[in-house]
PyMOL commands that place a pseudoatom at each C-alpha (Angstrom):
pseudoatom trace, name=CA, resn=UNK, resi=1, chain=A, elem=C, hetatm=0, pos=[76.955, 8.626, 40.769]
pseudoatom trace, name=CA, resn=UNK, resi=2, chain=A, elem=C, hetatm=0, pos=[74.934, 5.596, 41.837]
pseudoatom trace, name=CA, resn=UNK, resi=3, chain=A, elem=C, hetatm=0, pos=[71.414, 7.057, 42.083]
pseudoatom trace, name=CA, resn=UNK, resi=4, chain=A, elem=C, hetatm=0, pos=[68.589, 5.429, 40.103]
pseudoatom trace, name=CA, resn=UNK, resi=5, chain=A, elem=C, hetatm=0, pos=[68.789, 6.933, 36.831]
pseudoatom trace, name=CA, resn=UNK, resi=6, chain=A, elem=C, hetatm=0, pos=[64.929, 5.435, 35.794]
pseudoatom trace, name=CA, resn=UNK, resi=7, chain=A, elem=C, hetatm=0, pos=[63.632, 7.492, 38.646]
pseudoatom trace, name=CA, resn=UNK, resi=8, chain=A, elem=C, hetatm=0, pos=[65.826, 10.690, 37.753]
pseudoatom trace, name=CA, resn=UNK, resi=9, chain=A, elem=C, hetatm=0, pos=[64.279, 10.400, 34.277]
pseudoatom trace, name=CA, resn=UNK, resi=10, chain=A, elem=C, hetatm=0, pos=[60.479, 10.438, 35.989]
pseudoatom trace, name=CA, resn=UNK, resi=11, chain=A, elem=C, hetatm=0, pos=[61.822, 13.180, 38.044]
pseudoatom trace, name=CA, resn=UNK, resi=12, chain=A, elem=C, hetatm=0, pos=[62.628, 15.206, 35.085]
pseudoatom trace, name=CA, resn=UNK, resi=13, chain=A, elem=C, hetatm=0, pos=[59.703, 14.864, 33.023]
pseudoatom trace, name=CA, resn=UNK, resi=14, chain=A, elem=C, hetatm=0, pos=[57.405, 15.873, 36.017]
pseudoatom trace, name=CA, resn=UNK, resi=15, chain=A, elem=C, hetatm=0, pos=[59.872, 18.486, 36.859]
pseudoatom trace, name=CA, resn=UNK, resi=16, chain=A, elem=C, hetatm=0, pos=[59.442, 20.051, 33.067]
pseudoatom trace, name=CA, resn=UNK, resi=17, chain=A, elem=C, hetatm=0, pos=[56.433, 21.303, 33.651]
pseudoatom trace, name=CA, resn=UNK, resi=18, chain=A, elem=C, hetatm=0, pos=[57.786, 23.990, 35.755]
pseudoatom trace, name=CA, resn=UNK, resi=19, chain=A, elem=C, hetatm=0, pos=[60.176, 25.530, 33.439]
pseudoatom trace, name=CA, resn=UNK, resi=20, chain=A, elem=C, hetatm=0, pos=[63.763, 25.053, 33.115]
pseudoatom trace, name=CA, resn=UNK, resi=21, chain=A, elem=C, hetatm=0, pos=[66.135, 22.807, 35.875]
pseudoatom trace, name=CA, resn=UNK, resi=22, chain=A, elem=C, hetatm=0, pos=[69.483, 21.933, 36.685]
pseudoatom trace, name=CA, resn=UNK, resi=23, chain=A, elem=C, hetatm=0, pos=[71.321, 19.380, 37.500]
pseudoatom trace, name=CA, resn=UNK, resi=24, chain=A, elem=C, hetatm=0, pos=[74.199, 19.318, 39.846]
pseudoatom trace, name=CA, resn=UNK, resi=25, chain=A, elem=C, hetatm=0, pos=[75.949, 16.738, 42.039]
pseudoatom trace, name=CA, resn=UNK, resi=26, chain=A, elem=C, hetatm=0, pos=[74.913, 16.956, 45.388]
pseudoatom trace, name=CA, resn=UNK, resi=27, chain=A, elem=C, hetatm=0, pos=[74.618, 14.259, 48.338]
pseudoatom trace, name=CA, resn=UNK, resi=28, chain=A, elem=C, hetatm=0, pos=[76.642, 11.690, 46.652]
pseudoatom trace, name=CA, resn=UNK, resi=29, chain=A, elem=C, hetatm=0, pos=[74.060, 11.701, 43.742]
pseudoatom trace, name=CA, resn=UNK, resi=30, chain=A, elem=C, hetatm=0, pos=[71.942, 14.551, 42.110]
pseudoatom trace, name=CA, resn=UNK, resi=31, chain=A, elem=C, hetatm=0, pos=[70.376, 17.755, 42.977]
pseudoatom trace, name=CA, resn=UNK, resi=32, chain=A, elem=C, hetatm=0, pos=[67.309, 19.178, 40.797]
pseudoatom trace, name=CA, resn=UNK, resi=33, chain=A, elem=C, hetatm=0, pos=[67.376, 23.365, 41.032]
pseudoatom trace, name=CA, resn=UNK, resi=34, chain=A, elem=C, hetatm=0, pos=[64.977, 25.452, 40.113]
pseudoatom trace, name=CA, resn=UNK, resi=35, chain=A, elem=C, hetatm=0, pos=[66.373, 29.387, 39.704]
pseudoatom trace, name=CA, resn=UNK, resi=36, chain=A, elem=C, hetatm=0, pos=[68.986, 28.684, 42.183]
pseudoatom trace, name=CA, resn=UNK, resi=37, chain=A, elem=C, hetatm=0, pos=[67.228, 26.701, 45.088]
pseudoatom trace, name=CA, resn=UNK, resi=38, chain=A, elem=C, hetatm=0, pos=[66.781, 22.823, 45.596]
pseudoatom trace, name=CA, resn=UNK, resi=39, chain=A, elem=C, hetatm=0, pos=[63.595, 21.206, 44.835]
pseudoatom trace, name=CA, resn=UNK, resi=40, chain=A, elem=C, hetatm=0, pos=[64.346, 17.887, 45.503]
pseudoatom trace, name=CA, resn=UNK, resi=41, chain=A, elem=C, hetatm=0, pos=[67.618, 15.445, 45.009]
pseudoatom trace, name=CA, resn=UNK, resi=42, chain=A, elem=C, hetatm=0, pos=[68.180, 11.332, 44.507]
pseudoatom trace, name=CA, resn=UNK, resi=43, chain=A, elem=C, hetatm=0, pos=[70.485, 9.981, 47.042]
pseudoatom trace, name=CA, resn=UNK, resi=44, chain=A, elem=C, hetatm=0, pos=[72.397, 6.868, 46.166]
pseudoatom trace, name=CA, resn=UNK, resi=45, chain=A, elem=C, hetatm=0, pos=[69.945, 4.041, 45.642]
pseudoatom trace, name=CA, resn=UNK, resi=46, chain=A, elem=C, hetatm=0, pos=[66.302, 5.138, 45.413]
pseudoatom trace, name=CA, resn=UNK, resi=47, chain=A, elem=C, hetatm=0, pos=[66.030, 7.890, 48.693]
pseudoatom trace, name=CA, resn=UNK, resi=48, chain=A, elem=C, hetatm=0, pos=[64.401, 11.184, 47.285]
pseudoatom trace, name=CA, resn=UNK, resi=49, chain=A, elem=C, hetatm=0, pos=[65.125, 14.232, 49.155]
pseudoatom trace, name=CA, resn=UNK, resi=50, chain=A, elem=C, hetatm=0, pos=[62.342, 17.160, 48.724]
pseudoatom trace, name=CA, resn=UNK, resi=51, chain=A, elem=C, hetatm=0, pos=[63.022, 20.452, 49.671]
pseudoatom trace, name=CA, resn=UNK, resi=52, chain=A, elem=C, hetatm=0, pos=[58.993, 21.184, 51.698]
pseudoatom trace, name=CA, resn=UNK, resi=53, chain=A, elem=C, hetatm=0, pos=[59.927, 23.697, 54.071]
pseudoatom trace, name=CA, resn=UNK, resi=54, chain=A, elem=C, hetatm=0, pos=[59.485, 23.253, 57.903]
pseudoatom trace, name=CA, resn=UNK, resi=55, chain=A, elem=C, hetatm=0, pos=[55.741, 22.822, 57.488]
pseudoatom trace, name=CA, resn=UNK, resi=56, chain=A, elem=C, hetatm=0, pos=[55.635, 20.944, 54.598]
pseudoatom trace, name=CA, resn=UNK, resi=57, chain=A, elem=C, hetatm=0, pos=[57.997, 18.393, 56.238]
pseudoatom trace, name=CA, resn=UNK, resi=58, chain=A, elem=C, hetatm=0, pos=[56.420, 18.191, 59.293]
pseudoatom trace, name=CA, resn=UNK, resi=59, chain=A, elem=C, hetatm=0, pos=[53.182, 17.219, 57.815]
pseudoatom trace, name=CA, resn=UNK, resi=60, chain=A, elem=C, hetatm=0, pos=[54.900, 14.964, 55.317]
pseudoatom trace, name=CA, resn=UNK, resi=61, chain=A, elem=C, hetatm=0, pos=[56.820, 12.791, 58.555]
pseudoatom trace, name=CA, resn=UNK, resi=62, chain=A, elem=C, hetatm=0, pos=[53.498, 13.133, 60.207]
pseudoatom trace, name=CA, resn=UNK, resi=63, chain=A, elem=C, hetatm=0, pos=[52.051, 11.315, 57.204]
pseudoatom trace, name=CA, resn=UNK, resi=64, chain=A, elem=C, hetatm=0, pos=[54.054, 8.428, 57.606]
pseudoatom trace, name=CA, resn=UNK, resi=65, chain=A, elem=C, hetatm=0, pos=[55.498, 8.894, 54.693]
pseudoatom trace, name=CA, resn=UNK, resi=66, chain=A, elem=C, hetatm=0, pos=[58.494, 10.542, 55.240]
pseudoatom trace, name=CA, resn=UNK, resi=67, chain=A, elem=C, hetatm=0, pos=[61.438, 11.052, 57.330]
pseudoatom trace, name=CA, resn=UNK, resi=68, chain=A, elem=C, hetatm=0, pos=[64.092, 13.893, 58.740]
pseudoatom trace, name=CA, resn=UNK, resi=69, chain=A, elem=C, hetatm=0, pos=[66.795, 14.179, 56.269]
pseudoatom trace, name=CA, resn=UNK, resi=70, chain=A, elem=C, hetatm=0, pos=[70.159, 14.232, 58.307]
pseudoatom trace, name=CA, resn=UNK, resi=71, chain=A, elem=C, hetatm=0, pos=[72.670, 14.605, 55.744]
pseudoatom trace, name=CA, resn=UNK, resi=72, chain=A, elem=C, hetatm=0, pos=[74.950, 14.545, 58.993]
pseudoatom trace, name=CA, resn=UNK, resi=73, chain=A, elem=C, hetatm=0, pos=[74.006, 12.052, 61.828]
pseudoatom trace, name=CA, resn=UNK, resi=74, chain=A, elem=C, hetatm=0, pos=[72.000, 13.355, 64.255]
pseudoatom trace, name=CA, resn=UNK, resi=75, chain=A, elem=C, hetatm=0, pos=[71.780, 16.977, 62.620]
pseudoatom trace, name=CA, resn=UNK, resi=76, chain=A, elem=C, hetatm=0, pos=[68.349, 17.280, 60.470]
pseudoatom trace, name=CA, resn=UNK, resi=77, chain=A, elem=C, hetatm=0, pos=[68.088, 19.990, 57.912]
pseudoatom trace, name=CA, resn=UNK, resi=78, chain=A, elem=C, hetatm=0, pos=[65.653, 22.153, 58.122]
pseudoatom trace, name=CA, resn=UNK, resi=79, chain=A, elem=C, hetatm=0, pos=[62.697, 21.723, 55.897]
pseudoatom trace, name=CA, resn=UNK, resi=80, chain=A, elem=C, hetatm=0, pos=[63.965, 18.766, 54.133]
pseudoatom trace, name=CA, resn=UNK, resi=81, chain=A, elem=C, hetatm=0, pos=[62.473, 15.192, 54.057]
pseudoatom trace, name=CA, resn=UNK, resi=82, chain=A, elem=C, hetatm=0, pos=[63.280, 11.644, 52.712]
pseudoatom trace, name=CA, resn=UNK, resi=83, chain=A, elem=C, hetatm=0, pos=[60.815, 9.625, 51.071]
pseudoatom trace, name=CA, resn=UNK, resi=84, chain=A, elem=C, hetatm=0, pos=[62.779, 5.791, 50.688]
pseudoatom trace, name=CA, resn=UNK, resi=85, chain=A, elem=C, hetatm=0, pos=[62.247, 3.551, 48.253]
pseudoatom trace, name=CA, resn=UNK, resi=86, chain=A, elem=C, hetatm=0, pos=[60.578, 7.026, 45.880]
pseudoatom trace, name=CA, resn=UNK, resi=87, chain=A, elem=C, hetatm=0, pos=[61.532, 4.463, 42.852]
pseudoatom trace, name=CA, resn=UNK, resi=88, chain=A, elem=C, hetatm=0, pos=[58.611, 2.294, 43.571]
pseudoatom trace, name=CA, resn=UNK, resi=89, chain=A, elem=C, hetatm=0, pos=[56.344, 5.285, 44.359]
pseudoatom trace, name=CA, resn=UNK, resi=90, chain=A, elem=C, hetatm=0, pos=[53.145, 4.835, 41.189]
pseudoatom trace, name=CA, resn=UNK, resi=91, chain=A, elem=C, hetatm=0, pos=[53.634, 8.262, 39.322]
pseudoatom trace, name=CA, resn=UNK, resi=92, chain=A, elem=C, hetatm=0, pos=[50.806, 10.267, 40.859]
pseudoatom trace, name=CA, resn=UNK, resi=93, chain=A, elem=C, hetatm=0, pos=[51.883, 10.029, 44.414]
pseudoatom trace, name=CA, resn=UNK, resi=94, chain=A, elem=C, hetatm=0, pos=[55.806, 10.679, 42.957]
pseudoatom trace, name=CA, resn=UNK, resi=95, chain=A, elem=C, hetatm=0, pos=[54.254, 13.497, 40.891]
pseudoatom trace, name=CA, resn=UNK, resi=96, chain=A, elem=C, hetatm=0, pos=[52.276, 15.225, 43.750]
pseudoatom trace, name=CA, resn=UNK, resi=97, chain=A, elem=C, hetatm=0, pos=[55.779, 15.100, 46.070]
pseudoatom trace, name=CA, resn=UNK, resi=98, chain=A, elem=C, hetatm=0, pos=[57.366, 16.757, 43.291]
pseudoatom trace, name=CA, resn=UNK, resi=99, chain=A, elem=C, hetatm=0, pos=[55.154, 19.747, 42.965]
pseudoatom trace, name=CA, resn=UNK, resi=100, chain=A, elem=C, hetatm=0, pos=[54.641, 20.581, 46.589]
pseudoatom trace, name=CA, resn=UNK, resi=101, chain=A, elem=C, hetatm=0, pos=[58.386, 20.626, 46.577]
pseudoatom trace, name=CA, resn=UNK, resi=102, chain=A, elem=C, hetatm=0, pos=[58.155, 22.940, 43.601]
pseudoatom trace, name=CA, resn=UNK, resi=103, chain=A, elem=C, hetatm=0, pos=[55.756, 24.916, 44.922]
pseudoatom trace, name=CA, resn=UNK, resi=104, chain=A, elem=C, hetatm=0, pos=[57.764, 25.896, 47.869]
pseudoatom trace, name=CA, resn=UNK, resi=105, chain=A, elem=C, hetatm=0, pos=[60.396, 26.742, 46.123]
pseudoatom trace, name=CA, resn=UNK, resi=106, chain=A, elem=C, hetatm=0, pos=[58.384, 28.998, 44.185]
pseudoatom trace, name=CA, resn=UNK, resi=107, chain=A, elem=C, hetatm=0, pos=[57.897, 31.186, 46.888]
for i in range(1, 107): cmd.bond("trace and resi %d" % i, "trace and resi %d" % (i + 1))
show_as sticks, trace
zoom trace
């Protein structure tokens, strides 16, 4: 898989805090689950997909910061955003990503 394994190693030490993940292939590089749903997952390179819900995402591509995931072109799925270049993201911005994905998940 050719994701960025320094930023999958961030990912999972902000991710412990929640309580046990997985792993799985997904996207051509790796999915993080949480009890069976999706919080986020590294792309090839340094794209990380969050799983925000359609609210969450819409606020997040408001922000600038993000943008539609379309895992197929032209098709966007639902609730999901890209945040590019996530590898150069300073760990508090990474971190607060990571647990508004989380906390959508949680519900």
């Amino acid at each position: 898989m050719a994701f960025d394994q320094v930023l999958a190693e961030r990912i999972r030490e902000v991710l412990s805090d929640i309580g046990p993940t997985r792993e799985i292939k997904m996207f051509g590089g790796l999915g993080v689950m949480y009890r069976g749903h999706m919080i986020c997952g590294l792309m090839r390179h340094d794209g990380l997909i969050l799983r925000l819900g359609p609210e969450g995402t819409a606020a997040a591509i408001a922000s600038g910061q993000a943008r539609t995931f379309e895992p197929m072109k032209g098709k966007a799925a639902t609730g999901m955003a890209v945040i590019d270049d996530a590898a150069a993201m300073d760990d508090e911005p990474l971190r607060d990503w990571l647990m508004q994905a989380a906390a959508f998940v949680q519900t």
